[in-house]
Backbone as numpy.savetxt, mean C-alpha at the origin, in Angstrom:
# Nx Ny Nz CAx CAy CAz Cx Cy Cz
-20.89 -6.75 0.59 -19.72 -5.94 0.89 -20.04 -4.48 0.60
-20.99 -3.98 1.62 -20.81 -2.20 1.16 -19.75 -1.38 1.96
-18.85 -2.05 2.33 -18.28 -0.51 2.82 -17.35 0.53 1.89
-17.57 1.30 2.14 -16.99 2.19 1.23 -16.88 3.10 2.28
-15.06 3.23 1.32 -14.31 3.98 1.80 -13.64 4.93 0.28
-12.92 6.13 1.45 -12.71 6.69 0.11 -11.91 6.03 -1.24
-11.20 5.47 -0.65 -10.21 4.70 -1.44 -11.33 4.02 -2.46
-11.83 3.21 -2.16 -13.26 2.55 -3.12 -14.16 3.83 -3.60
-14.19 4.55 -3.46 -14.89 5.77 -4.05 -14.04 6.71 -5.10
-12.84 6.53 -4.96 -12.25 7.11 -6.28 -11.76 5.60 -6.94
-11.64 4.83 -6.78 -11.45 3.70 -7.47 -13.05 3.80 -8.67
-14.04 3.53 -7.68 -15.29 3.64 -8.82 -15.32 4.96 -9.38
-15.13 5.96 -9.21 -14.95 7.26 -9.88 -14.42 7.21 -11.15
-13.07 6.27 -10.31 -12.48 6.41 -12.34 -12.82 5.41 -13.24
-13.92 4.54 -12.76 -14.08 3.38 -13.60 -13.33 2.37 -13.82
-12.41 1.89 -12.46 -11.47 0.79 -12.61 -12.44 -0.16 -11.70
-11.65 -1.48 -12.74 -12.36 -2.59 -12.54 -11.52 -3.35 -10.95
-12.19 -3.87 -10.10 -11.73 -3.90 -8.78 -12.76 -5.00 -8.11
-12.55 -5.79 -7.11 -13.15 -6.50 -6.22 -12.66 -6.12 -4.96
-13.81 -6.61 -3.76 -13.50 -5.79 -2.58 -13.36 -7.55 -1.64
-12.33 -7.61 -0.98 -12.24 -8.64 0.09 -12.16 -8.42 1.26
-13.06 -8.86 2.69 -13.08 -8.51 3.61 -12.57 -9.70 4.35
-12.20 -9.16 5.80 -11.28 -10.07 6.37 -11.72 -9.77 7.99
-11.40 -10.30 8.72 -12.11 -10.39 10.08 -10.86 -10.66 11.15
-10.07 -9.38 12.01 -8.37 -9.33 12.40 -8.56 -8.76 13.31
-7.73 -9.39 14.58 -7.46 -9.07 15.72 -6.60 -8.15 15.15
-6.21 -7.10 16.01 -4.88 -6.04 15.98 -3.59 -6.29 16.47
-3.54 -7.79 17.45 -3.05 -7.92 17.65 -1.93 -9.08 17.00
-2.70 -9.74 16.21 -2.61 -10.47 15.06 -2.04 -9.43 13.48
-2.20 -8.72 13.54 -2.40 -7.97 12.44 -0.89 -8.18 11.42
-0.94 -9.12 10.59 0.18 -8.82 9.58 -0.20 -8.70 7.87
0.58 -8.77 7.27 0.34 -8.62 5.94 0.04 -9.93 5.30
1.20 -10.70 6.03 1.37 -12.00 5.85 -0.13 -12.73 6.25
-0.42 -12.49 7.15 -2.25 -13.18 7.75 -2.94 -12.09 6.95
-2.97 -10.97 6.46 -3.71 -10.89 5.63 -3.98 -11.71 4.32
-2.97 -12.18 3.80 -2.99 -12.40 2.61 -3.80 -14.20 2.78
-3.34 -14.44 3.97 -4.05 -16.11 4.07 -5.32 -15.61 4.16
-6.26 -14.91 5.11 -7.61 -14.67 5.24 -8.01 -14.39 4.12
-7.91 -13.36 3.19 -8.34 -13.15 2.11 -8.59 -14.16 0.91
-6.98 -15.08 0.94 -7.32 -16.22 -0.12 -6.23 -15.96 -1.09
-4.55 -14.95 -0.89 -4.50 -14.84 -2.04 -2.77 -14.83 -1.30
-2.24 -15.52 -2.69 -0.65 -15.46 -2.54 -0.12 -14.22 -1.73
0.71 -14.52 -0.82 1.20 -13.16 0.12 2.01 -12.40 -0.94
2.91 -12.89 -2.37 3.75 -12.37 -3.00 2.35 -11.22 -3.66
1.38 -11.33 -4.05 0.11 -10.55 -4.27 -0.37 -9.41 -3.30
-0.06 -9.79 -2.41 -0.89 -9.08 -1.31 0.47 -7.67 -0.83
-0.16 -6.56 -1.00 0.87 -5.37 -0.65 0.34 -4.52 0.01
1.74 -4.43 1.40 1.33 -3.68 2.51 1.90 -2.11 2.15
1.19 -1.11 2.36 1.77 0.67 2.13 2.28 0.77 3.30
3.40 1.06 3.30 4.08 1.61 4.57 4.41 3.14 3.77
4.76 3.81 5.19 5.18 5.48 4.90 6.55 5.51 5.68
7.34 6.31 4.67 8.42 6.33 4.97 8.71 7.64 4.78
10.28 8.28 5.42 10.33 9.87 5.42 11.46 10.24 4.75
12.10 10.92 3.96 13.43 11.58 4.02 13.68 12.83 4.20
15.06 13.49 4.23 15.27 14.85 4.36 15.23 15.50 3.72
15.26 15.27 2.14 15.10 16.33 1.14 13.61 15.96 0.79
12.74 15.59 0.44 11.99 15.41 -0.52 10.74 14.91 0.65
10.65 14.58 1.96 10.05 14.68 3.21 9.12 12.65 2.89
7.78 13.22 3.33 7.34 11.58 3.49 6.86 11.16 2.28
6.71 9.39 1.66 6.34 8.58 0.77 5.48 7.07 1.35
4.70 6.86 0.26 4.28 5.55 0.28 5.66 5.06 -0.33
5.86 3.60 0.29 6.63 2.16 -0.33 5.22 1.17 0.20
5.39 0.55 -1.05 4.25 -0.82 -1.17 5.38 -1.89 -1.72
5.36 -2.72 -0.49 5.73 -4.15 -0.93 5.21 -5.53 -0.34
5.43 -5.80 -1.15 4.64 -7.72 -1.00 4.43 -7.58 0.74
3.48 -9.10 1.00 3.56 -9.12 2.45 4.27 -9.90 2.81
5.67 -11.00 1.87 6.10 -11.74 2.23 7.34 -11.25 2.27
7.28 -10.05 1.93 9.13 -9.24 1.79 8.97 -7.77 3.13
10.11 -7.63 3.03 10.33 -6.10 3.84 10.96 -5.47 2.98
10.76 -4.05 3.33 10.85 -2.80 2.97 12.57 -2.81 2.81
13.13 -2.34 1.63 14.66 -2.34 1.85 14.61 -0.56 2.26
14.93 0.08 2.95 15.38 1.05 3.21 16.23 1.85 1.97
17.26 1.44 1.74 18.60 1.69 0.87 17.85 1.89 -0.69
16.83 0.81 -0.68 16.68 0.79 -2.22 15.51 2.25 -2.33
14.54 1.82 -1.36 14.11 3.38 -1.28 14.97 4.45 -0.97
15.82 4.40 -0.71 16.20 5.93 -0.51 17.00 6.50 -1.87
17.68 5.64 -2.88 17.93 5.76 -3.90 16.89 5.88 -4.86
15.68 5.17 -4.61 14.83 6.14 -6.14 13.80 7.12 -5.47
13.82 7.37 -3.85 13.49 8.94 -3.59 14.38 9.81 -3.61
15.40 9.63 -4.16 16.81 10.20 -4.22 17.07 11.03 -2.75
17.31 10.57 -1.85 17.33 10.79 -0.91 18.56 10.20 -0.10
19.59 10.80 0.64 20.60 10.17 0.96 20.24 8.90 2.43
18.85 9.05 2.91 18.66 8.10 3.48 16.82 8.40 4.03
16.72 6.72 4.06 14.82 7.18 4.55 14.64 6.38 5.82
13.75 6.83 6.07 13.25 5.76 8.00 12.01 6.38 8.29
11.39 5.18 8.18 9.86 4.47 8.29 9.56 5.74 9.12
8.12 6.45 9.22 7.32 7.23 10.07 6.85 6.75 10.96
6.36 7.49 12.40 6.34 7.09 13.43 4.54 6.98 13.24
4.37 5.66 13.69 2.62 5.27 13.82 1.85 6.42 14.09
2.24 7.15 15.17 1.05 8.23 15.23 1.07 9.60 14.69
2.10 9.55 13.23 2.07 10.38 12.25 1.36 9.89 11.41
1.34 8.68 11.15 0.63 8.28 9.61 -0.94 8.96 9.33
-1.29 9.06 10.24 -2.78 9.26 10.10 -3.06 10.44 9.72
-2.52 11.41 10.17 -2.25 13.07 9.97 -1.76 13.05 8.50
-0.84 12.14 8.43 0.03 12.45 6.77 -1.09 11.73 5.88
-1.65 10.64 6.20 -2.67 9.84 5.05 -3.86 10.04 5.38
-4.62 10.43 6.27 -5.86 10.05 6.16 -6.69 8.61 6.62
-5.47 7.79 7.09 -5.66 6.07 7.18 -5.35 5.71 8.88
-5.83 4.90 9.39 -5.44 4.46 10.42 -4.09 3.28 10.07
-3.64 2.86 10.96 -2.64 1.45 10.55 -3.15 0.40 10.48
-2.76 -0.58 9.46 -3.57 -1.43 8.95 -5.08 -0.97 7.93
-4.77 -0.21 7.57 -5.85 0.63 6.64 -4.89 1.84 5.70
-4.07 1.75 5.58 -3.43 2.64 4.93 -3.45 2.24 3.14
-3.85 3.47 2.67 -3.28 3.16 1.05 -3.06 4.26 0.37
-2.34 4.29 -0.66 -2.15 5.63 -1.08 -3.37 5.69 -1.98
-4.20 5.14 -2.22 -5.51 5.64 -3.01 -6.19 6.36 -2.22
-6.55 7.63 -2.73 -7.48 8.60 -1.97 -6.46 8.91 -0.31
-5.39 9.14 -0.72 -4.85 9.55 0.82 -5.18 11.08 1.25
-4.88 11.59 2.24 -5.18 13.00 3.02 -4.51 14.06 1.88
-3.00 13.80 2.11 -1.92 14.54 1.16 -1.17 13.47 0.04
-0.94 14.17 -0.89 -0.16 13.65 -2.31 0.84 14.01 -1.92
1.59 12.44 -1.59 2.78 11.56 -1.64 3.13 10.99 -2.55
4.53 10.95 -2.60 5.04 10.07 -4.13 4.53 8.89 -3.19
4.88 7.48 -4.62 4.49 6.17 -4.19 5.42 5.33 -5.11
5.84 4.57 -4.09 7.06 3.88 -4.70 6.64 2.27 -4.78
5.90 1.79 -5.51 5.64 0.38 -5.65 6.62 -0.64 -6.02
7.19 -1.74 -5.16 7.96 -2.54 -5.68 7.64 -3.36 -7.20
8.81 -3.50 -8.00 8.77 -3.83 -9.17 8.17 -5.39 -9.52
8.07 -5.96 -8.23 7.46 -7.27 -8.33 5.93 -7.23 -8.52
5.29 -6.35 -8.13 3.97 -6.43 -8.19 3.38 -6.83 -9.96
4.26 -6.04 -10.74 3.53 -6.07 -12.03 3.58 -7.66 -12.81
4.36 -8.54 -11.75 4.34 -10.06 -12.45 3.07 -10.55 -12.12
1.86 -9.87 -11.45 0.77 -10.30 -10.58 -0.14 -9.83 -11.67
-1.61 -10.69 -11.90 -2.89 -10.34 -12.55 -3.35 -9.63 -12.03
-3.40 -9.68 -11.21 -4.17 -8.68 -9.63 -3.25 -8.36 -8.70
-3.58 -7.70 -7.93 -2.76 -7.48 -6.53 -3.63 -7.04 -5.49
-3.41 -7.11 -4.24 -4.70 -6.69 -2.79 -3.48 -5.63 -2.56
-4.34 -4.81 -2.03 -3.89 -3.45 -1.35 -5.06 -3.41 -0.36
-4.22 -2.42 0.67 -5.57 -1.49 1.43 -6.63 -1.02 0.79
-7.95 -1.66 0.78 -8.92 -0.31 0.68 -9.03 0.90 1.33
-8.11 0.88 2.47 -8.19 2.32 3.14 -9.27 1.92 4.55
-9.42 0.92 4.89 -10.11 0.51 6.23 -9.24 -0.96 6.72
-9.15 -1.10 7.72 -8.38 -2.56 9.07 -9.91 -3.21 8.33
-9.40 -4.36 7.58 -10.45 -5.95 7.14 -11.31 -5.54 5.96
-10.37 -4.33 4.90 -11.01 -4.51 3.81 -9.41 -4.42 2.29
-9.59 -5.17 1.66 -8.66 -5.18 0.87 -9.01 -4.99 -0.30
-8.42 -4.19 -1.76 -8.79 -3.43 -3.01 -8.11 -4.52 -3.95
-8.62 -5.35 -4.57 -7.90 -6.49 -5.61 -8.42 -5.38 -6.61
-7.25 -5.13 -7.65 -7.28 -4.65 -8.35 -5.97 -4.94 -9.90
-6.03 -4.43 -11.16 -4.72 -4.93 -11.60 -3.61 -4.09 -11.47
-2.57 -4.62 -11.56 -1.49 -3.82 -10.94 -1.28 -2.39 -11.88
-1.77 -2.09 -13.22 -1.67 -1.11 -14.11 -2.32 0.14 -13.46
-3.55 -0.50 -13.02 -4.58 0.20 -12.38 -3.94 0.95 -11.14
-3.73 0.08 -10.39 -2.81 0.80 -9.26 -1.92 1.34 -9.84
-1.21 1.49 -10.34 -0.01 2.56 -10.61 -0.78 3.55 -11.44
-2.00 4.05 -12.10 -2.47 4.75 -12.90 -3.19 5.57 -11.60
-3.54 4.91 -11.06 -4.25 5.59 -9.81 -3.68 6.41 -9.31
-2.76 6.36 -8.90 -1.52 6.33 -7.27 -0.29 7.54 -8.61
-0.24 6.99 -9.38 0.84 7.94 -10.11 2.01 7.01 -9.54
2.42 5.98 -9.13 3.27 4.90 -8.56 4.81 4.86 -9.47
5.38 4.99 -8.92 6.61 5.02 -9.66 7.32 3.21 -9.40
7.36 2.37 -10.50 7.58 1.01 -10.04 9.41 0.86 -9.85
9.58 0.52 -8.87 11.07 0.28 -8.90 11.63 -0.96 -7.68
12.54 -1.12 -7.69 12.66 -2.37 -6.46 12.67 -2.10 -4.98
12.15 -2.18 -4.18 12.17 -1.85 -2.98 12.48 -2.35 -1.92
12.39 -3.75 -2.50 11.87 -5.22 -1.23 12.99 -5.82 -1.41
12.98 -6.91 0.03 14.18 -7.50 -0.28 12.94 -8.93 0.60
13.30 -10.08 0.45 12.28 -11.15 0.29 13.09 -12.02 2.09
């Protein structure tokens, strides 16, 4: 497994302990949910970064499970924001640095808050984007939020 990406390059930078899982995905196939089967690991483990926008405080990572969706409402209350809605695909890349399906807030373009759902920290590990489509960052969930500067709060609704 050499690929390296930036995301895996400040991960080893700071000396966090991490495994790299690769996965082999049509695009057209592409969910969080089939990620988490290819890889090998509970979907409640496995967390997709979506980017989301508001009017005061502009765009954010939300990371939640691959077996839940994004609550809107709950993000927009701890971006304190009177309301948020998901970014349009062919912004993300400009705002992160990531294609879709490769997105993570580790090592992104611009510093975005990051709003990690509060479920993650019941997990030993958790998969995230490494920041490339068929590579995933198992890492522990402390780690990710030490990384990312992650603010943990509820996001998801199951």
């Amino acid at each position: 497994m050499g690929r390296k990406t930036n995301a895996v390059r400040l991960v080893e930078q700071r000396g966090v302990a991490y495994s790299l899982r690769e996965y082999d995905l049509d695009i057209e196939e592409f969910s969080a949910a089939t990620v988490a089967e290819l890889i090998g690991m509970d979907p409640a483990a496995v967390f997709k970064t979506l980017v989301a926008t508001g009017e005061r405080n502009g765009a954010c990572f939300a990371v939640v499970a691959a077996d839940a969706e994004l609550n809107l409402k709950l993000l927009a209350r701890a971006a304190e924001e009177r309301r948020m809605e998901m970014v349009a695909v062919k912004e993300v890349e400009p705002l992160t640095g990531y294609r879709r399906g490769g997105v993570t807030a580790i090592g992104a373009r611009k510093s975005l808050a990051v709003f990690l759902d509060s479920s993650a920290t019941e997990h030993r590990t958790i998969a995230v984007s490494a920041g490339a489509k068929g590579l995933q960052l198992v890492l522990a969930p402390n780690d990710y939020i030490a990384l990312t500067t992650a603010t943990v709060t509820p996001i998801q609704r199951r």
